[in-house]
C-alpha positions as CSV (number, residue, x, y, z in Angstrom):
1,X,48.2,-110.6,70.2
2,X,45.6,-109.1,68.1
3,X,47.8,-106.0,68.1
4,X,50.7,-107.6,66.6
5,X,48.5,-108.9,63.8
6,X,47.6,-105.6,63.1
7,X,51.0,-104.2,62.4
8,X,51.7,-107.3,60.7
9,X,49.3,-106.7,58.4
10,X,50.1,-103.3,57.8
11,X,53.8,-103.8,57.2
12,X,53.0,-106.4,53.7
13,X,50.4,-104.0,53.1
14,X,52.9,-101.2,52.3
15,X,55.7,-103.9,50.9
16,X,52.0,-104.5,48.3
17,X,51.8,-100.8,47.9
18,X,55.9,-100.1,47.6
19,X,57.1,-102.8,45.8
20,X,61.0,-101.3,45.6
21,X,61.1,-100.3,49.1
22,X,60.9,-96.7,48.1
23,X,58.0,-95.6,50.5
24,X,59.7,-92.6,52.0
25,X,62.2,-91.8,48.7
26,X,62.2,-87.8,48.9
27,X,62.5,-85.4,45.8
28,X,66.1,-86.6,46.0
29,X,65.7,-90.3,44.8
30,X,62.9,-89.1,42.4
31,X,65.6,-87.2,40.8
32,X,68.2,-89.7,40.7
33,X,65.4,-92.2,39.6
34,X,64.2,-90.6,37.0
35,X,67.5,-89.0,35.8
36,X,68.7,-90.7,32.0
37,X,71.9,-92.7,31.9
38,X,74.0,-92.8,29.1
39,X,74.7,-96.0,27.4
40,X,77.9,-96.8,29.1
41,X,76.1,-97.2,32.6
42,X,76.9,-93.7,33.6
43,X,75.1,-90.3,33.2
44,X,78.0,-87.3,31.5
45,X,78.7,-84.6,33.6
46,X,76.3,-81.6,32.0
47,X,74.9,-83.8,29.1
48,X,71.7,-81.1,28.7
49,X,69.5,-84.3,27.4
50,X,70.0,-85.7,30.7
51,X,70.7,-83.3,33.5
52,X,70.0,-79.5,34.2
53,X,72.5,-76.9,32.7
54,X,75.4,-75.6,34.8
55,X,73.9,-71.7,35.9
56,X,76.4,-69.1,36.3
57,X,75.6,-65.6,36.8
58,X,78.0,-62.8,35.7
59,X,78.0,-59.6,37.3
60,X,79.2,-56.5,35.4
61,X,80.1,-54.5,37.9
62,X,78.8,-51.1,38.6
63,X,76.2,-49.3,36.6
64,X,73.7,-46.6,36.3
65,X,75.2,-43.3,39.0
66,X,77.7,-45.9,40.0
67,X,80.3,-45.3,37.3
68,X,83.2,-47.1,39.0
69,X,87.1,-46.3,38.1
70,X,87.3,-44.0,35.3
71,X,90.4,-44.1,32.9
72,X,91.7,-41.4,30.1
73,X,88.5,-42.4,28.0
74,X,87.0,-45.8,29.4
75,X,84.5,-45.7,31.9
76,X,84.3,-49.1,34.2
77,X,80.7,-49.0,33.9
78,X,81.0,-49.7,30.3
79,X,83.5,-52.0,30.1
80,X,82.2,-54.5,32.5
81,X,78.7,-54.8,30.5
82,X,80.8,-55.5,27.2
83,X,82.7,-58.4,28.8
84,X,80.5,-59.8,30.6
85,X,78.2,-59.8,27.3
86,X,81.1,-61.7,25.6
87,X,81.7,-64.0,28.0
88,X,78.1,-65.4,28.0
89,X,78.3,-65.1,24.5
90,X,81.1,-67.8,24.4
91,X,79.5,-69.6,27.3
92,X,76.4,-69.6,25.5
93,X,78.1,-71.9,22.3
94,X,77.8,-75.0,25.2
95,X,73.8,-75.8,25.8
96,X,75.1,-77.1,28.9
97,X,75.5,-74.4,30.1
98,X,73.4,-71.7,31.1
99,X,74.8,-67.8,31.8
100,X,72.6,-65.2,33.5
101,X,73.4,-61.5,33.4
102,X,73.0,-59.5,36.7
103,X,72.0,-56.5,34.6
104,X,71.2,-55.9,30.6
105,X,72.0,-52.6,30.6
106,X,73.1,-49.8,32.6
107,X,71.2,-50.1,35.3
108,X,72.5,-49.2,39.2
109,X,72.2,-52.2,41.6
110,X,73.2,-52.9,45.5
111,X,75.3,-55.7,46.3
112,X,71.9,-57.3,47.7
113,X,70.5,-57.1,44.5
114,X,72.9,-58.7,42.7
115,X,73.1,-61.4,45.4
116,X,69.7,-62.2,44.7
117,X,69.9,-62.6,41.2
118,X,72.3,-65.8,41.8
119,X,70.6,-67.1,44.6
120,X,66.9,-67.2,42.8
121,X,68.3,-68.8,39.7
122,X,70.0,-71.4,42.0
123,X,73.6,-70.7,40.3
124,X,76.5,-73.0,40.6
125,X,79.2,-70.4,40.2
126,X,79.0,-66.5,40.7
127,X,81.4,-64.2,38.8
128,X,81.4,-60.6,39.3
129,X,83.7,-58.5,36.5
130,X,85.7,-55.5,36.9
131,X,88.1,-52.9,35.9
132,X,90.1,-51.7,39.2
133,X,92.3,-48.4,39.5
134,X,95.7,-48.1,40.8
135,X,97.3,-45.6,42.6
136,X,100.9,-47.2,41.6
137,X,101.7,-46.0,37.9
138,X,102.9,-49.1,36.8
139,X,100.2,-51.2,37.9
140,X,98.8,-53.2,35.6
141,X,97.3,-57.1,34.6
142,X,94.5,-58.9,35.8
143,X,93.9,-59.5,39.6
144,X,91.3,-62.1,41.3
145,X,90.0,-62.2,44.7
146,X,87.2,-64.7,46.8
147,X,85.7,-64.0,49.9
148,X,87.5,-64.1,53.3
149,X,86.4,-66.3,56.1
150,X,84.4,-64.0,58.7
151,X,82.0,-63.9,60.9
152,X,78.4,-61.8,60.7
153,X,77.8,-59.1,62.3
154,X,75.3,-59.9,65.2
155,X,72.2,-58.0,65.1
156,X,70.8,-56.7,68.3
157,X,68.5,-59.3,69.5
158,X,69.4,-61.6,67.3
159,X,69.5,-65.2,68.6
160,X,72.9,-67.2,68.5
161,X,71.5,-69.7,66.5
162,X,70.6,-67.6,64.1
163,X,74.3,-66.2,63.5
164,X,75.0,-69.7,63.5
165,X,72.5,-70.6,60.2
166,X,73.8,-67.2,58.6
167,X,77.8,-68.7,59.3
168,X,76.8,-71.7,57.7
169,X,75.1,-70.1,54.6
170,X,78.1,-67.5,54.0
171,X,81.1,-67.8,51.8
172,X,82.8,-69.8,54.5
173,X,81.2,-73.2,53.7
174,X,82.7,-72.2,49.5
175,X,86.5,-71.4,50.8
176,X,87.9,-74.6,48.6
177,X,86.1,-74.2,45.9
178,X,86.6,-70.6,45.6
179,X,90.3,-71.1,45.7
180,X,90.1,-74.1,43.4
181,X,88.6,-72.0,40.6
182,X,90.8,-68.7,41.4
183,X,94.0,-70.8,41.1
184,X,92.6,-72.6,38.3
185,X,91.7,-69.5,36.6
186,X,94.9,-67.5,38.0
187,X,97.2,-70.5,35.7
188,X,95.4,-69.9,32.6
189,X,95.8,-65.9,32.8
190,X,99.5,-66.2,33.4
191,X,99.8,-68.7,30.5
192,X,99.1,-65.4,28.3
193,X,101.6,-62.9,29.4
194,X,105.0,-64.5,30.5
195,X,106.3,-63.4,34.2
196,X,102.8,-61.9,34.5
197,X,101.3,-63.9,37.0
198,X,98.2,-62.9,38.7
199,X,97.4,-62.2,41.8
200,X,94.9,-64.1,43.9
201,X,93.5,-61.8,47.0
202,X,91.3,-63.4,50.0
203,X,89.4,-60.5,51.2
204,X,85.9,-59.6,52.9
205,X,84.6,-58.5,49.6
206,X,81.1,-56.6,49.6
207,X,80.0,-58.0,46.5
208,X,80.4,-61.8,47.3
209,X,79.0,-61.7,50.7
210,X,75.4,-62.4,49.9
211,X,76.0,-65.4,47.9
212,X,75.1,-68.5,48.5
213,X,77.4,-70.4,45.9
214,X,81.3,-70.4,45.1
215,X,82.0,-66.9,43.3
216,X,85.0,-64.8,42.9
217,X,85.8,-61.2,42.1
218,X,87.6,-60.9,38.7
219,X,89.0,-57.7,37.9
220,X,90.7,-57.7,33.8
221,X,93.1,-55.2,34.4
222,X,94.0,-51.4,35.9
223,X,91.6,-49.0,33.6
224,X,93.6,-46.1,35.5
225,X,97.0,-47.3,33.6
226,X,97.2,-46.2,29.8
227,X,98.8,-49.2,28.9
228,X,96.2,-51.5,30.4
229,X,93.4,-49.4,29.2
230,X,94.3,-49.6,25.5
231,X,94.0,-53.1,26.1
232,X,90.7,-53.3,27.4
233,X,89.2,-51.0,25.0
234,X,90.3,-52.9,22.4
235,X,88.7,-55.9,24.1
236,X,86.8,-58.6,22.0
237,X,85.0,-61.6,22.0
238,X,88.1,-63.8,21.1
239,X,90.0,-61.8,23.9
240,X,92.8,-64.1,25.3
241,X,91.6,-63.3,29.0
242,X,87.5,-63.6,28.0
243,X,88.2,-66.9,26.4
244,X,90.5,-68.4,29.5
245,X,87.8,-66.7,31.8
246,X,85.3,-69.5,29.9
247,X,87.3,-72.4,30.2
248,X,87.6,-71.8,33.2
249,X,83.8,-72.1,34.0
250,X,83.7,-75.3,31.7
251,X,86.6,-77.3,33.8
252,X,85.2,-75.8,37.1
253,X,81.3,-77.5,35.7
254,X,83.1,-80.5,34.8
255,X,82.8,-80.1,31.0
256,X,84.9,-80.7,28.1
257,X,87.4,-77.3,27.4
258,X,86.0,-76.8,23.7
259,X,83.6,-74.0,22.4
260,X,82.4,-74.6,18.9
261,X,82.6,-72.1,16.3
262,X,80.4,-69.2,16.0
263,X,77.4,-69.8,14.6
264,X,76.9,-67.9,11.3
265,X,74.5,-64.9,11.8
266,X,71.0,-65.7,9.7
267,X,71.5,-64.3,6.3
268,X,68.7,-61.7,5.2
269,X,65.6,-63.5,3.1
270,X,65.8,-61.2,-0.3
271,X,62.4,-59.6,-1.2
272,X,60.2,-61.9,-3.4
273,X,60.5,-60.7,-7.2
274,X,56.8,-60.4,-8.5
275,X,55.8,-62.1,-11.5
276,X,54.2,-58.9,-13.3
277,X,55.9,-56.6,-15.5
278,X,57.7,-53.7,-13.9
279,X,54.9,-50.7,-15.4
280,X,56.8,-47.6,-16.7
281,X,56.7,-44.6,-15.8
282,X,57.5,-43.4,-18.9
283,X,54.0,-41.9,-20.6
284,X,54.3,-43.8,-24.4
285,X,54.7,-40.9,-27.1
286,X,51.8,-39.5,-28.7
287,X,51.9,-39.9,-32.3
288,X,51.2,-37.1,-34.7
289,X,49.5,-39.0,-38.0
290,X,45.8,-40.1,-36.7
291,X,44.7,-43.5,-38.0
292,X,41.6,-42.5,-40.4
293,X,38.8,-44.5,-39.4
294,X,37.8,-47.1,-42.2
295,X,35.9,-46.6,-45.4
296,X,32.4,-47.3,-45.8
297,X,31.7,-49.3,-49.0
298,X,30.6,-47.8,-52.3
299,X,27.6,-49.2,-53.9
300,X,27.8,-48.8,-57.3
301,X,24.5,-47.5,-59.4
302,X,22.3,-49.2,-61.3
303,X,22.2,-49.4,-64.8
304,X,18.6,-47.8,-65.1
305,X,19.8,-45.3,-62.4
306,X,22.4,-44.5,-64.6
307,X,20.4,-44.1,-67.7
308,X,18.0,-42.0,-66.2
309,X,20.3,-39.8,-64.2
310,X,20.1,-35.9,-65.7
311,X,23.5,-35.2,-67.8
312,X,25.6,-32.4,-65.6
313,X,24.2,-28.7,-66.2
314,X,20.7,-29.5,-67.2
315,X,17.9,-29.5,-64.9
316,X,14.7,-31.5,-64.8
């Protein structure tokens, strides 16, 4: 009986201690707890006062010894840096969102690498850019591809449960959202170019296999066709494909399909003008009359001295 008291007594003891019944709430509840909400009643989807920004990390593909497809004067390499550079430049108009560069500069990285990059920022979306050749000479236009469902490769040794955990933690579990964003993003690039719709490929792509959040492969056209390189060399940051490659990420992260203006770029502060006299370099002519320095006063004589003064020619 005295048992029963005891756990009686303990049970209004933590109700005392955990008013709200949240005894065991995990970092979970915290978060929801503690998250704002708007003054209709409901939080906005990537309002940055009130939630963390969307994270997506671009990949330009290639880099450093790894120069890619080459065309008559664009390198792959080169291009893929420049667009992905625009693209979080336009991304980067939203504070909701946040976009992460795999590499700054031309740099060489493994598939791992790059992999890692997403998965330590804790992206929401992984976008890898590039610039494919053809063999066919009249290949041209944009192309996207996600990751195929497969299984790992076993390692010798290697328990089945842990093939199982790396299943799980592939691409596999990302399949619908992959294709949600690839056909979302395959409408917008066909809206540019009539009859030119792209194509959307489901293959076992190296670069996505590492990645532990929806991604897609993204190639902007055939570098190894003249009439698709003049196009990308003459990319910029209002591009038609760069800006539908942004809204993209915006309706995929739930966010409004607007990007504000650019901002204007800071004007230069003009050097303070000084108060002093600017001092000539000019030496100021000599002249050639010299002032005479003043007269001393005359005294006039005496009368006496005057009297007694010796007329001229005689001596005393």
């Amino acid at each position: 009986m005295r048992r029963y008291w005891f756990i009686i007594f303990g049970a209004a003891l933590g109700l005392l201690v955990h008013p709200g019944g949240d005894a065991f709430a995990g970092p979970a509840r915290e978060g929801a707890r503690n998250q704002a909400v708007s003054p209709g009643g409901a939080s906005k989807p990537g309002d940055s006062a009130t939630s963390a920004p969307f994270v997506v990390v671009i990949d330009p593909g290639h880099g450093g010894r790894d120069a890619g497809s080459r065309g008559a004067l664009l390198v792959e390499k080169d291009f893929t840096l420049r667009a992905a550079g625009m693209l979080a430049a336009l991304l980067a108009r939203r504070p909701e969102v946040k976009a992460i560069l795999t590499r700054e500069d031309d740099t060489e990285m493994t598939a791992v690498q790059r992999a890692s990059v997403a998965n330590y920022n804790a992206a929401a979306l992984f976008l890898t850019l590039h610039a494919d050749a053809s063999w066919r000479p009249g290949a041209r236009g944009p192309a996207i591809m996600v990751a195929a469902p497969r299984r790992p490769p076993r390692v010798a040794g290697e328990a089945a449960q842990a093939v199982a955990f790396r299943w799980q933690r592939s691409q596999n579990i990302h399949l619908a959202s992959n294709r949600r964003f690839a056909l979302n993003l395959q409408r917008r690039f066909a809206a540019i170019r009539a009859n030119e719709k792209p194509p959307i490929r489901i293959l076992a792509v190296r670069n996505l296999e590492g990645v532990r959040m929806p991604a897609a492969y993204v190639s902007l056209g055939v570098i190894s066709t003249p009439e698709d390189e003049a196009r990308l060399s003459e990319t910029g940051e209002e591009d038609p494909y760069i800006t539908a490659l942004a809204m993209a990420v915006l309706k995929f992260a739930g966010l409004t399909e607007d990007l504000p203006p650019k901002p204007p770029a800071p004007a230069e502060a003009a050097p303070p003008e000084s108060s002093q006299a600017p001092e000539s370099s000019e030496q100021p002519e000599s002249s050639e009359t010299e002032v005479a320095p003043p007269e001393s006063p005359r005294t006039e004589p005496d009368a006496s001295e005057a009297q007694n003064a010796a007329p001229a020619g005689e001596g005393r």
